[in-house]
C-alpha positions as CSV (number, residue, x, y, z in Angstrom):
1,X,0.0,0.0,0.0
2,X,1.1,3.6,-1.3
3,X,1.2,6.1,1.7
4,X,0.2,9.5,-0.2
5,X,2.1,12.8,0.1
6,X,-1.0,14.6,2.2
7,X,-0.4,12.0,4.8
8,X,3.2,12.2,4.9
9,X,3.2,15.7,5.4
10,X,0.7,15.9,8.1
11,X,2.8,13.2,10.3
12,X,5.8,14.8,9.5
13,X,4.2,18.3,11.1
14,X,2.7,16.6,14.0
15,X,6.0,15.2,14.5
16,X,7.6,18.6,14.1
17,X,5.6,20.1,16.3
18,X,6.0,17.0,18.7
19,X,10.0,17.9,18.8
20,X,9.4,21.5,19.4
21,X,7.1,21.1,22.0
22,X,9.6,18.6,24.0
23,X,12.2,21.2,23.3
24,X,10.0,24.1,24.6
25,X,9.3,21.9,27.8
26,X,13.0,21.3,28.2
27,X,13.8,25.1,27.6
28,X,11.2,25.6,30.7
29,X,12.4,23.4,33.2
30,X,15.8,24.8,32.4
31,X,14.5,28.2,32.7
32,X,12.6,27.3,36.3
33,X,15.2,25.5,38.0
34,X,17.2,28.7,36.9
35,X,15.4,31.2,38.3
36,X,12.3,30.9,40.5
37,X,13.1,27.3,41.1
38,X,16.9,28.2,41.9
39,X,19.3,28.9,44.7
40,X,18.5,32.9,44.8
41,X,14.5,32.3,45.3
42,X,14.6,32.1,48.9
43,X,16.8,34.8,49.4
44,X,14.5,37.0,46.8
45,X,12.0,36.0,49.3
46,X,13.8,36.6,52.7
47,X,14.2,40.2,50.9
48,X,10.7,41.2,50.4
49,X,10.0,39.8,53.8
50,X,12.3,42.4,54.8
51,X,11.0,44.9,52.6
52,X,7.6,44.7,54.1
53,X,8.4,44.8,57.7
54,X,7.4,41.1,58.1
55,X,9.8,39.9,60.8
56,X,8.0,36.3,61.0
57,X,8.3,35.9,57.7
58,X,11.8,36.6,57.3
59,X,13.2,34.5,60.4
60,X,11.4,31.7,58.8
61,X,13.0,31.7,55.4
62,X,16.9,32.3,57.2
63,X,16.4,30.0,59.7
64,X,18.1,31.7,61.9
65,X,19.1,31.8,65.8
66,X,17.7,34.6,68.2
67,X,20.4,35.4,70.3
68,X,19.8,37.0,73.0
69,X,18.6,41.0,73.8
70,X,16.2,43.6,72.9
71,X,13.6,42.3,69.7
72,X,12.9,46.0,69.3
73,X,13.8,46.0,65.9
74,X,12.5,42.6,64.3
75,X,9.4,43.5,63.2
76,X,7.2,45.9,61.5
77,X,8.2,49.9,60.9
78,X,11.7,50.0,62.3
79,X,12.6,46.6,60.0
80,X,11.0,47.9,56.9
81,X,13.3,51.3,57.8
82,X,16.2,49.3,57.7
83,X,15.4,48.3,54.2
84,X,14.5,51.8,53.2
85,X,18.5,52.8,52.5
86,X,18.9,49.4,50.9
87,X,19.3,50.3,47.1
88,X,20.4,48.7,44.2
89,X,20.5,45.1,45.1
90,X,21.5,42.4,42.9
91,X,21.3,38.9,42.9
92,X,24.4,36.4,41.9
93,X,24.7,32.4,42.4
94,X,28.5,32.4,42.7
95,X,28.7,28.3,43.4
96,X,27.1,25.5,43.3
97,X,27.9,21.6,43.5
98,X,24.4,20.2,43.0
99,X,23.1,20.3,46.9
100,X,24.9,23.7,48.1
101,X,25.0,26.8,46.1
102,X,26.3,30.8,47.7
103,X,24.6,33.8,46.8
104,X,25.7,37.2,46.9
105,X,23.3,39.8,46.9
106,X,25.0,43.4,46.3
107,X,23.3,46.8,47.2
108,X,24.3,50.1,48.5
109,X,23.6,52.5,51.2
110,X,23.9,56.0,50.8
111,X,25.9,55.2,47.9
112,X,28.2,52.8,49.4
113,X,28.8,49.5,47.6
114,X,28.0,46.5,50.1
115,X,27.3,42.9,50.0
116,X,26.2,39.6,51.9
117,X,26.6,36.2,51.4
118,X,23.9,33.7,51.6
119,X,24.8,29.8,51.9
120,X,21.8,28.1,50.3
121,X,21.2,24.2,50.6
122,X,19.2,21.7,48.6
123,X,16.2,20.4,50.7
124,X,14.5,18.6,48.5
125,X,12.2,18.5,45.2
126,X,9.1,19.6,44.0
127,X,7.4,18.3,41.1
128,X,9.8,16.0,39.9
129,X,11.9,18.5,38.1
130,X,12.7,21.1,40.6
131,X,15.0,21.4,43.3
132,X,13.6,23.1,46.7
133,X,16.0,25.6,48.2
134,X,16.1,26.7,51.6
135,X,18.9,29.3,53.6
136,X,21.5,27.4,55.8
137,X,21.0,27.7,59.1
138,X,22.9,30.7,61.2
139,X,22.5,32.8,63.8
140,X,21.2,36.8,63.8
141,X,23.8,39.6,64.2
142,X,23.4,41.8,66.9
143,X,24.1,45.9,67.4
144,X,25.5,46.5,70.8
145,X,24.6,49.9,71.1
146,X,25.6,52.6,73.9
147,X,24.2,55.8,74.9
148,X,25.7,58.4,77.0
149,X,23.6,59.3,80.4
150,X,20.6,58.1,78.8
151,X,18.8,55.0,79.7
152,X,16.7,55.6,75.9
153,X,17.4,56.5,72.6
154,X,15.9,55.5,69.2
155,X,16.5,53.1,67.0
156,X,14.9,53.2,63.2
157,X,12.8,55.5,64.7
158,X,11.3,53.2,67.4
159,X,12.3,54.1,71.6
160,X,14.3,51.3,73.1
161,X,15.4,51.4,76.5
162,X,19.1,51.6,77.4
163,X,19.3,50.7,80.5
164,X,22.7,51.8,82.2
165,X,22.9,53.4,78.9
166,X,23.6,49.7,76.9
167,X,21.3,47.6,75.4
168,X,21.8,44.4,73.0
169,X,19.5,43.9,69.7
170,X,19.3,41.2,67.4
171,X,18.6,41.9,64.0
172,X,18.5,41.1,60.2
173,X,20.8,41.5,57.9
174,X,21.1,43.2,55.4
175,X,20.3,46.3,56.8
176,X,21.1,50.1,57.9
177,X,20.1,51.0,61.0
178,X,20.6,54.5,62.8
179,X,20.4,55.1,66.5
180,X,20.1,59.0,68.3
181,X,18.2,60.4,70.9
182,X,15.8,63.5,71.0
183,X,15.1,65.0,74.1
184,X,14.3,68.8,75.5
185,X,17.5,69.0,77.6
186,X,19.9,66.3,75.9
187,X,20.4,65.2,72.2
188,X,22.3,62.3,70.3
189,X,23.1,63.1,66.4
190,X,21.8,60.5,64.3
191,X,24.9,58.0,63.9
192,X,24.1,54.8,61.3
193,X,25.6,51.6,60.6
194,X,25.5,48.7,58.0
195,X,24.9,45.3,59.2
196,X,25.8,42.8,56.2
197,X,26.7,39.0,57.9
198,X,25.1,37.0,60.5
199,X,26.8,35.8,63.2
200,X,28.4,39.3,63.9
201,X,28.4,42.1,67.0
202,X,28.1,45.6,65.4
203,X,29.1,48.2,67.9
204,X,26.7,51.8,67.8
205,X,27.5,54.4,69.7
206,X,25.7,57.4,70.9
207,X,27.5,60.3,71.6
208,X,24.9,62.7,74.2
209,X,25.0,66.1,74.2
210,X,23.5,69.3,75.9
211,X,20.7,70.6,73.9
212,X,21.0,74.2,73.0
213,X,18.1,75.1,74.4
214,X,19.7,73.7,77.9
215,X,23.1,75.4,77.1
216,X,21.1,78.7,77.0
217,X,19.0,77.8,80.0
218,X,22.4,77.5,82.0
219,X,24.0,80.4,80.3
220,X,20.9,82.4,81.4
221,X,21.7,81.5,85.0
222,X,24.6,82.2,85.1
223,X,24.7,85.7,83.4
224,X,22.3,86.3,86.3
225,X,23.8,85.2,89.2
226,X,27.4,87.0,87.8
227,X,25.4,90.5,87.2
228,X,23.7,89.8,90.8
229,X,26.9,89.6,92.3
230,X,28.5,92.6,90.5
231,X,25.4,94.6,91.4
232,X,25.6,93.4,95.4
233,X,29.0,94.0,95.5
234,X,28.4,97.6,94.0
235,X,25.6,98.6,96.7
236,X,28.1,96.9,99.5
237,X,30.9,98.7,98.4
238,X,33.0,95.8,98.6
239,X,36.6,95.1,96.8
240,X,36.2,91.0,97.4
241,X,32.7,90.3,97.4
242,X,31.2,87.3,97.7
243,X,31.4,86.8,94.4
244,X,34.0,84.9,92.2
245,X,35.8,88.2,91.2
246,X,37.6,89.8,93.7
247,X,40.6,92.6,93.9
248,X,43.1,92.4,96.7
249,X,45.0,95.8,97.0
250,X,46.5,98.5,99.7
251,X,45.4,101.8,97.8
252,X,43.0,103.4,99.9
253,X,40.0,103.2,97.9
254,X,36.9,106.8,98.2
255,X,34.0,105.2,99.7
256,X,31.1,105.5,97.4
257,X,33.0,104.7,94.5
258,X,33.5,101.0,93.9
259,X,31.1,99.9,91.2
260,X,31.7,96.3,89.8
261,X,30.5,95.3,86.0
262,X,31.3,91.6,84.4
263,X,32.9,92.6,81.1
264,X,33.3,88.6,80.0
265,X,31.1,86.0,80.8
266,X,32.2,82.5,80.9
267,X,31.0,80.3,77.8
268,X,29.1,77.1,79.4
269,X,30.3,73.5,78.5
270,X,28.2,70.5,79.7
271,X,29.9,67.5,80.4
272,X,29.5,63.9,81.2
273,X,31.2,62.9,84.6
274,X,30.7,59.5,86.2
275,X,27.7,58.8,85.1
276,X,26.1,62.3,85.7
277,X,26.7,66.2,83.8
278,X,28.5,68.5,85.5
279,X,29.5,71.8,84.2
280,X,33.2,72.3,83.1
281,X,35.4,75.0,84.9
282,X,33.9,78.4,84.4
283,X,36.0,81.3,83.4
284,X,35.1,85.0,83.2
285,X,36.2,88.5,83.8
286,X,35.2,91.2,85.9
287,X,36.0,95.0,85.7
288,X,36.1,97.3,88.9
289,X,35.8,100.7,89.0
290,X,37.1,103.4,91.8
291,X,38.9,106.3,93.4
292,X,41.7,105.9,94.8
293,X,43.8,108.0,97.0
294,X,47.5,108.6,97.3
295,X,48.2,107.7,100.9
296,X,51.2,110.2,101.1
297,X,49.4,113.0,99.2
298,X,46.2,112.7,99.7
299,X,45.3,112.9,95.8
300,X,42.1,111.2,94.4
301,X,42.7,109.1,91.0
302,X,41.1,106.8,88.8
303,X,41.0,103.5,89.4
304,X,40.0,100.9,86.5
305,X,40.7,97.1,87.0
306,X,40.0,93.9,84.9
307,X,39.8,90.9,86.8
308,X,40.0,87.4,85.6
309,X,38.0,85.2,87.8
310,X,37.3,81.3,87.4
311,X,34.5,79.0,89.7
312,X,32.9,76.2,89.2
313,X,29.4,75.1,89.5
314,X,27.1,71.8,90.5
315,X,24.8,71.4,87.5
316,X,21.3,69.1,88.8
317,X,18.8,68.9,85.9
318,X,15.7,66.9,86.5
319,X,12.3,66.8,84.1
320,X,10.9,70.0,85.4
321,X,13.9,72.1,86.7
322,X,17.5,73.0,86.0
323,X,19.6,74.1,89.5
324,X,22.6,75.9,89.0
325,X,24.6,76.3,92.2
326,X,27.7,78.1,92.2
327,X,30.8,76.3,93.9
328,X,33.1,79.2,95.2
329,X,36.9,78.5,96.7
């Protein structure tokens, strides 16, 4: 029996089409096990779990050990922040031997070029074709974070506590995380860090300050008690007041004359001391005024004096009050 052309051509087009179709479903599988089915997927995923604040999520897909301190900033708004300076990233399988595989993921932060390393193994296989991928187990890096005199400060915008001004917290990586304080009467700049590997202690440090507003406040004070003093020791006629200025001398000096002004007032420095503030050593100058008369001839002159003075001060600030309290020798 003849087999005609028409037949022949139409097997030899379902046959065609038979190849191509196995080709195609090769191409595919290829292409899965590539890329969603392939050693970057979970880290893709640990990512966006990042991205979206979803702390559960993401400790799931790393696997990963709590150690131990503050969860402050595992979850919601302060982890999505940390993600928020995360730019650029960009996904690389650098190895892999069949049941292992590493990932690098490069991204920057505030234009700085970073990068972490992600060892992924095999778990299993889904759908016959596809390998399952899952993180290697770890353990969380932590940011060991001080503050000066505080026992608070921020942290991606949430308050922790820092008590005895330390505190311990666990988080993801990557991320960029930036510690300060903000307060009325004392003030940490913002000061960031990059946390790119597990496993690893990131120190943060938070440098406290006087606030201007409480610089002014003491400055205030002081100006006043310094004028107060110059003004008492002018009604009391008095050459060493007492005051931090003073004028030791054996001219005769016309009573009713002695006027005391402060022509330099000291410029205030707050400073941490064992644990508390204390004011740093005060230094000023004072100028006096007079008559004096010439013991031999009797003859009244001038007198016009600048007197350096220095004195320190106890500096208690609470809430609702800031106490000044001059220390004199």
């Amino acid at each position: 029996m003849q087999t005609s052309p028409a037949l022949l051509r139409t097997a030899a087009a379902w046959l065609l089409a038979l190849v191509l179709a196995i080709v195609a479903s090769v191409v595919a599988v290829t292409v899965v096990k590539n890329t969603a089915a392939g050693p970057a997927e979970p880290v893709r995923a640990y990512i966006d779990a990042l991205r979206d604040g979803d702390g559960g999520l993401a400790l799931g897909l790393l696997h990963a050990k709590v150690p131990p301190g503050s969860a402050a900033v595992l979850n919601g708004a302060p982890l999505k922040d940390s993600m928020s300076r995360v730019k650029d990233l960009a996904y690389e399988t650098t190895s892999s031997d069949g049941d292992r595989a590493a990932v690098t993921v490069r991204y920057s932060v505030d234009g700085q070029a970073h990068e972490t390393k992600f060892s992924i193994q095999r778990t299993g296989t889904d759908w016959i074709f596809f390998p399952r991928w899952s993180i290697a187990p770890g353990t969380l890096p932590t940011i060991d974070a001080t503050v000066v005199n505080s026992t608070r400060a921020t942290l991606n915008g949430a308050t922790v506590n820092m008590p005895g001004g330390h505190n311990t917290f666990p988080v993801f990586f990557p991320g960029s995380y930036v510690g300060a304080l903000s307060g009325q009467q004392f003030e940490a700049d913002p000061r960031s860090v990059v946390v790119s590997s597990p496993g690893t202690a990131v120190p943060l440090n938070l440098a406290t300050k006087a606030t201007p507003q409480l610089v002014s406040a003491i400055d205030t004070k002081i100006h006043g008690y310094l004028d107060d003093c110059a003004k008492t020791a002018t009604q009391q006629q008095r050459l060493q007041p007492d005051c931090p200025f003073s004028l030791a001398t054996n001219t005769r000096i016309q009573d009713g004359t002695i006027a005391w002004s402060v022509s330099s007032y000291p410029k205030v420095s707050v400073e941490p001391y064992q644990g508390h503030w204390a004011l740093a050593p005060l230094k000023g100058r004072a100028h006096l005024k007079a008559t004096a008369i010439d013991l031999f001839t009797g003859a009244a002159s001038p007198l016009s004096a600048d007197v350096d003075f220095d004195f320190g001060a106890r500096l208690d600030v609470s809430d609702s009050a800031i106490t000044v309290t001059p220390q004199l020798k």
